[in-house]
N, C-alpha and C positions, 0 to 999 in steps of 0.2 A: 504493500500500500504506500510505498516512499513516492508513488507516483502521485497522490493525493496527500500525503503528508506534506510535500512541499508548498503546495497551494495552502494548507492548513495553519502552516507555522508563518506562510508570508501573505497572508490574507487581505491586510492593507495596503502594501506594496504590490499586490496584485491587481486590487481594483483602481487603486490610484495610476498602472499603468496603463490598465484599459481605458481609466476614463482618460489620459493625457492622449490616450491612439484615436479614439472616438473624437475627441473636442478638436487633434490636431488635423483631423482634417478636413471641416469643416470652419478651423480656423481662416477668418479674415471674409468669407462669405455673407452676402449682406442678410441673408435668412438663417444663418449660422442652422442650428439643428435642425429647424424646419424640412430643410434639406432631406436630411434621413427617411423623411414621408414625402416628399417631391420626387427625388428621383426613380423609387420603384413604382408609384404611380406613373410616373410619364415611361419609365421601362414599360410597364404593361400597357399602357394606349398604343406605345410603337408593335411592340407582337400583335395589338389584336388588331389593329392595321395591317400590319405585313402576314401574319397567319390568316387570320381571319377573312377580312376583306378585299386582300389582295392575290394571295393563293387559296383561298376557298377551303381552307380545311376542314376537316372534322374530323374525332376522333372516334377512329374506328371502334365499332361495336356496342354503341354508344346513338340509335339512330334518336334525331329527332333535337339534338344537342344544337342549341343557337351561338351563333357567333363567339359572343360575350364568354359563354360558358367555354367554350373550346379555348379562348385564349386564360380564363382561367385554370384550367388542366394542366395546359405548357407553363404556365407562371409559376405551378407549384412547383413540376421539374425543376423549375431556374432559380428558383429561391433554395433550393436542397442541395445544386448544383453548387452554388455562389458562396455558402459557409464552406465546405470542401475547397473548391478553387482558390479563394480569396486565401487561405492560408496556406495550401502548396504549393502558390507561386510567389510568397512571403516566403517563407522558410528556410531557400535556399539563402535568402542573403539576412536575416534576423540575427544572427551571430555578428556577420562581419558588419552588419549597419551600428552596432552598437559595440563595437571597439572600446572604447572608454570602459564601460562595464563589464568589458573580459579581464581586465589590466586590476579589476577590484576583486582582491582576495575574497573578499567576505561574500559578494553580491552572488545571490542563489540566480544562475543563468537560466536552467529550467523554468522560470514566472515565466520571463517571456514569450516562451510560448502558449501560455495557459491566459496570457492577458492579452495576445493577436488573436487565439480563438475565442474569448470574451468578448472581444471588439466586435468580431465578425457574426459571433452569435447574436449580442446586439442589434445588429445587422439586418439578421435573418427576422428576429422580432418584430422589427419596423415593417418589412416585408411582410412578412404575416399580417400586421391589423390592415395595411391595406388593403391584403386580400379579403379579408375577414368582410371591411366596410364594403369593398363593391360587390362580393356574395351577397351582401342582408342587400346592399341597391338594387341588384339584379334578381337575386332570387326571391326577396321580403325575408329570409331565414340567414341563422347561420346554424350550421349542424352543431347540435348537442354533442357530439361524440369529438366537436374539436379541442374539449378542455384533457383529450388523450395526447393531443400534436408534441408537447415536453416530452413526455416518455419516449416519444417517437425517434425524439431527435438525439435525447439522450447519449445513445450508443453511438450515434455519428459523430458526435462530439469528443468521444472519449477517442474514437477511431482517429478523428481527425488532429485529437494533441497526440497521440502516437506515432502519427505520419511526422507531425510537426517535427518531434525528435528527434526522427531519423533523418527528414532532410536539410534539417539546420543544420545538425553535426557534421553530414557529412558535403554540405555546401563550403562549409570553411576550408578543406581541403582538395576540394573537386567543384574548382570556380566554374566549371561549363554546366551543370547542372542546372545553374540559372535559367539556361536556356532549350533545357527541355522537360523541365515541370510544367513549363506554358503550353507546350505541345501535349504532354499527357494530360490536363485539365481541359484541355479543348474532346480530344478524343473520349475522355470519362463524358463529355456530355451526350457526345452524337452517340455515343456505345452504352448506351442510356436508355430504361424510360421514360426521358424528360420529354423526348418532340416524339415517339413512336413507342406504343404498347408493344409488350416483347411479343405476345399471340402474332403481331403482323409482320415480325420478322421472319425469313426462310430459317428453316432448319440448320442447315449449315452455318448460318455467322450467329443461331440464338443462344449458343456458349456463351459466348465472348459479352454479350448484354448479360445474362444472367449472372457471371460472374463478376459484372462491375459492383462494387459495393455500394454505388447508390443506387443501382436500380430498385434494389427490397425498402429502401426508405423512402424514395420516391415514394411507389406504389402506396407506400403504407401510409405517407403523409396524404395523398389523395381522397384513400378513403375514408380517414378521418377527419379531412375540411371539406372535403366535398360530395362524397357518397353516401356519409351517416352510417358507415360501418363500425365496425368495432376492429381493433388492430390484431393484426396476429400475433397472438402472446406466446406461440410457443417457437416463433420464426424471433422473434424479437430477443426475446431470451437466448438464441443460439446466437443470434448476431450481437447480443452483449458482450455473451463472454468471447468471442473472436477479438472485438473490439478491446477489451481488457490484457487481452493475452498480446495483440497487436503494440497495447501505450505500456506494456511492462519492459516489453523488448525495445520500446525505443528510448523508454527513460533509463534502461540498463545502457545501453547503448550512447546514450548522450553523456550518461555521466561518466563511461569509461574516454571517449574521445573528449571531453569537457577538457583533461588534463592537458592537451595538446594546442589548447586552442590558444592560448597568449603566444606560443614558442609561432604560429603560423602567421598571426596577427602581429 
């Protein structure tokens, strides 16, 4: 549990780091926070523009589904997608962007990655009440079964500070990494259920979606904000402890390359 122990013992210095990630950058904008609910609203007008009323979509199996609704489906992809992303292509440079704080004996370097995924979960918050709002505008409801969406994301999170560990440490020593966690974050989407349910993919390439690790969160955040399902608890509980087993090994991992990182820096 040294993985959550460390967030434990540095509890203030972890939130105070998220809050300086979150305020910095919306620093100097004339709607400062506001922002945080601007931008993923005008993100979702442009998809359901470009999805919706420009290539006609709908999403399979699903008949009878209006516009509106189809671009809220892909929204929930890309808000699931965007926590994920937003920190594996952080990652690789999180270490070296904060130099100063490798050089401090004492400074616990594991916060920060637990306070860029706070940031980004944050994030994913904001994104959700907007979705939330223009569900009850569009549909008059918002599903009861959406106060499950936490648990949901839970394990993607812990997933997601695991990942953290492993490519921040090993971004300090393998500078070109930068340059292609942008390319697997782009590929995790398309190889995704974010834009295509896996039923309408061929046989042949539906491995490769079903083993992405967002696909099962996806799915599962859909049918809790938007289908009125209940989640799958016994699929969730497998994919936790993957998730746990995945951030033990990278905070083993971190804290063993940790020693090397002023000698690189």
């Amino acid at each position: 549990m040294s993985m959550f122990a460390v967030l434990g013992r540095h509890r203030a210095l972890t939130l105070e780091l998220t809050r300086r990630e979150i305020l910095g950058r919306y620093r100097g904008a004339s709607f400062g926070m506001l922002w945080s609910l601007f931008s993923p609203f005008l993100m979702l007008m442009v998809y359901t523009l470009a999805f919706g009323f420009v290539m006609k979509g709908r999403w399979p199996g699903r008949a009878g589904e209006s516009t509106y609704g189809f671009a809220l489906i892909v929204f929930v992809g890309l808000i699931v997608h965007g926590l994920f992303a937003e920190c594996l292509t952080r990652s690789p440079t999180l270490i070296i962007g904060n130099t100063n704080l490798v050089k401090r004996v004492v400074f616990p370097l594991d916060v920060l990655v637990w306070s860029m995924a706070l940031a980004a979960l944050f994030h994913l918050g904001m994104n959700t009440l907007v979705l939330l709002g223009l569900r009850l505008l569009v549909d008059g409801a918002i599903s009861p079964t959406a106060v499950f969406f936490p648990l949901v994301v839970f394990p993607l999170l812990v997933l997601t500070v695991g990942v953290g560990w492993i490519v921040s440490a090993l971004g300090v020593f393998f500078r070109d990494l930068g340059q292609v966690v942008g390319v697997i974050a782009t590929a995790m989407l398309f190889l995704s259920s974010a834009i295509v349910p896996t039923e309408s993919v061929p046989d042949k390439y539906r491995l490769a979606f079903e083993l992405n690790p967002l696909t099962f969160i996806i799915d599962q955040a859909r049918a809790v904000l938007l289908w009125d399902r209940m989640p799958d608890w016994q699929g969730l509980a497998i994919y936790t402890l993957a998730a746990f087993a995945v951030a033990w090994c990278g905070h083993a991992l971190f804290a063993k390359m940790q020693r090397g990182f002023a000698d690189v820096l």
